[in-house]
N, C-alpha and C positions, 0 to 999 in steps of 0.2 A: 504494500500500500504506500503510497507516496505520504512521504513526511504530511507535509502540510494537508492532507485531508486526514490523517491521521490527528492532527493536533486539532484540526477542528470537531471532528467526532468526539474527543474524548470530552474535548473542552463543553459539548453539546451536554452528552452523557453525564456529566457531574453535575450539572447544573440540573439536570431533571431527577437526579437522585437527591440531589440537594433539596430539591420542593417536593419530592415523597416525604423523607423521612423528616423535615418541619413541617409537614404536614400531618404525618403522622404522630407528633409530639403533641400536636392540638388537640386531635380529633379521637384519636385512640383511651387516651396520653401514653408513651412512653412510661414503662414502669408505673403507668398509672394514679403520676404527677403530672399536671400542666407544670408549663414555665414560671408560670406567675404565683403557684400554689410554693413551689421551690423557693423562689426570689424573695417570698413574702419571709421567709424563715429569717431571711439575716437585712432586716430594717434598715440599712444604709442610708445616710440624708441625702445619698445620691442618685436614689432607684427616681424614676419617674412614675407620670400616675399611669394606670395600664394602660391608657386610651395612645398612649406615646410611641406604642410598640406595636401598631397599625402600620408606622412605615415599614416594618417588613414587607405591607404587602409590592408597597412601590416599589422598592429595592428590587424584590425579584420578578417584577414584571418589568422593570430597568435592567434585570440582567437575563428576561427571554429574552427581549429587544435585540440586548448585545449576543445573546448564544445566536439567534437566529441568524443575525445578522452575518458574525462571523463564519456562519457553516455555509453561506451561500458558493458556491462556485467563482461569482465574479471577484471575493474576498481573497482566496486562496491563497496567492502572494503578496496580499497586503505589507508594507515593512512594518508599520506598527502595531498588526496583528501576529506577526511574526516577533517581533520584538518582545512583547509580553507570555511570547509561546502559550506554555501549558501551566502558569498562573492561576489563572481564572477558574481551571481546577483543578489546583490545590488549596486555593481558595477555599473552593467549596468543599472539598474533602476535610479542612480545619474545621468548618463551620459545619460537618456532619458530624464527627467527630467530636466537637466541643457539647451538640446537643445532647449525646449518648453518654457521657459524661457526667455533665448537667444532670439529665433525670435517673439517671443510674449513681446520682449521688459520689463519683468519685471527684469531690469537690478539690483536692490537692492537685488535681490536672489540669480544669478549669483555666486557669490563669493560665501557667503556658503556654495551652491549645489558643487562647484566646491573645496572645502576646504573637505567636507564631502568625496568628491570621491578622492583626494587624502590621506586621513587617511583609507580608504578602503584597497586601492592598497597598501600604506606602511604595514598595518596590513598584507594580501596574503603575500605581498612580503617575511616580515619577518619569518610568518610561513614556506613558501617556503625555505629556506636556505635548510634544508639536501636535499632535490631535486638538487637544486641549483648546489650545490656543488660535488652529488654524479656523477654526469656522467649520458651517458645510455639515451631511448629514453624519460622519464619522464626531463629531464631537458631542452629539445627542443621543447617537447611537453604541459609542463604544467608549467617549470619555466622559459621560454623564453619569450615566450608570455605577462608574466608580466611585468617582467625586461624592454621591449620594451616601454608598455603601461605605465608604471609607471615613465618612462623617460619625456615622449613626456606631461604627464599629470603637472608632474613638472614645465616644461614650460609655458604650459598651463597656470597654476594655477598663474605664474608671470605676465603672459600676462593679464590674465582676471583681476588680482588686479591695475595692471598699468592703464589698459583701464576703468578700471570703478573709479581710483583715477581721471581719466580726467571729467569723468561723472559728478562726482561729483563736481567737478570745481577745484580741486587740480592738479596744474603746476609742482610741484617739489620744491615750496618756503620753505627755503631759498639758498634752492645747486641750484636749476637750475634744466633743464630737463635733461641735458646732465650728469652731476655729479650722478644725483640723477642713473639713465641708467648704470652708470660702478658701483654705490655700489652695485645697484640690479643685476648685470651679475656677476661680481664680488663673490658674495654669490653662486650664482650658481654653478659659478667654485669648490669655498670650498666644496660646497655641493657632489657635483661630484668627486671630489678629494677623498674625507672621504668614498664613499661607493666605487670604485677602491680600496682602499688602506683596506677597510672593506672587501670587500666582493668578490673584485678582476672582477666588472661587467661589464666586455668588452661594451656589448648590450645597458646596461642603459646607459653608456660613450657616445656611438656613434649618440645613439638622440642627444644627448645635442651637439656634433658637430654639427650634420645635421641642428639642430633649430638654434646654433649660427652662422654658417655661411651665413642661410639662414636673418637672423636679418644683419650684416654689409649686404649684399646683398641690402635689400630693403632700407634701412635708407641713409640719406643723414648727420646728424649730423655727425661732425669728434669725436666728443667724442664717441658714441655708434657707430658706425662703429669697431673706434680701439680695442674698450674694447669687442664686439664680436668679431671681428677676434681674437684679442689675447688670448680669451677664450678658442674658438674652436682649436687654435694652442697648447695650455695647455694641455687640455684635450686628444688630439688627439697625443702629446707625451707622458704623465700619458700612454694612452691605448698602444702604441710600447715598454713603459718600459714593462708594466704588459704580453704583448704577448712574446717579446726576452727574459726576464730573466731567463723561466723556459730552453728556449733551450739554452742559456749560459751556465745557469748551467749545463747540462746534458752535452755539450759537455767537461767542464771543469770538467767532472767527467770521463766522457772515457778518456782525456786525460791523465788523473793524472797517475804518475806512479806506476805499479802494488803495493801493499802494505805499498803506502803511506798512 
């Protein structure tokens, strides 16, 4: 079989095992736990309210988009599907991986599985940048979809470390829970700032809204409460500078007077 229809098959194939078995952790559940029955066990002031974990569904109909996309024939030697190779699943092999884990309770894994699938996405993501940047249906179609998913995994990856700091019987000694909650959102914010101001990522921005508003949402501490809202308010003007500037400018340049 020639390589590259081979990397597209496989890349096809993980993704649709990837949406069995999250599916079948809903619907079944898995061991007989949902996610959220699991999640609730370790309180974190970082978990969101459930309504927030609906963008899974957008994620992975952002990554049929990108599977289908990529298995087409006319894709076959694309460079920057090429470039990302066989990524996308091992992506999704982490992220099967991390769920069977999760409801099978082997919580000392968790984190890893869940660190490993965020240095995946960062890898994609980065090779993705000339997609990214260039316009055209490859950057809705194959660097969207990450941008999205690499948002939401970030999050993620805060939440699963927070909740299994609890696990392990770690309160937040000697900041507190609530301290410890605004350095950790806090980081986020910079994090999110840096690839806006890097990369100019509307997309990735707006998880990070959606997750922090959905966190003051559910929480009752006034420290995380404030320090998510005031995230998601950061973040959410960072994304109106980065969308108005380019139209400022443009009008500031019709305005200008002819041969200035």
């Amino acid at each position: 079989m020639d390589r590259d229809l081979r990397r597209q098959l496989v890349n096809l194939v993980a993704y649709l095992v990837t949406v069995v078995v999250n599916t079948a952790a809903v619907v079944l559940p898995l061991n007989g736990l949902t996610t959220a029955e699991i999640s609730d066990r370790f309180p974190a002031l970082v978990t969101p309210a459930n309504y927030v974990f609906s963008v899974w569904s957008v994620i992975y109909l952002l990554l049929g988009a990108f599977s289908v996309w990529q298995a087409l024939p006319r894709n076959r030697t694309d460079r920057d599907l090429r470039d990302i190779g066989y990524l996308p699943a091992l992506a999704g092999a982490l992220n099967t991986i991390w769920i069977f884990t999760w409801h099978f309770e082997l919580f000392a894994l968790t984190v890893p599985v869940m660190l490993a699938l965020l240095a995946t996405l960062i890898v994609i993501y980065l090779r993705l940048r000339p997609t990214r940047t260039a316009g055209g249906t490859d950057r809705w179609l194959v660097a969207l979809p990450f941008s999205v998913y690499l948002g939401w995994i970030t999050v993620a990856t805060i939440a699963n470390i927070s909740q299994m700091l609890l696990w392990a019987g770690y309160d937040g000694a000697p900041l507190g829970a609530g301290l410890w909650t605004v350095i950790v959102l806090g980081a986020g914010v910079v994090i999110t700032a840096l690839i806006l101001l890097r990369e100019g990522d509307w997309a990735y921005a707006l998880v990070i809204v959606w997750a922090y508003v959905g966190i003051a949402a559910r929480q009752t501490d006034t420290l995380a409460v404030l320090a998510a809202a005031a995230g998601a308010v950061i973040v959410a003007i960072l994304i109106a500078v980065l969308v108005v500037r380019p139209w400022l400018q443009r009008r500031g340049q019709e305005d200008a007077p002819a041969g200035a």
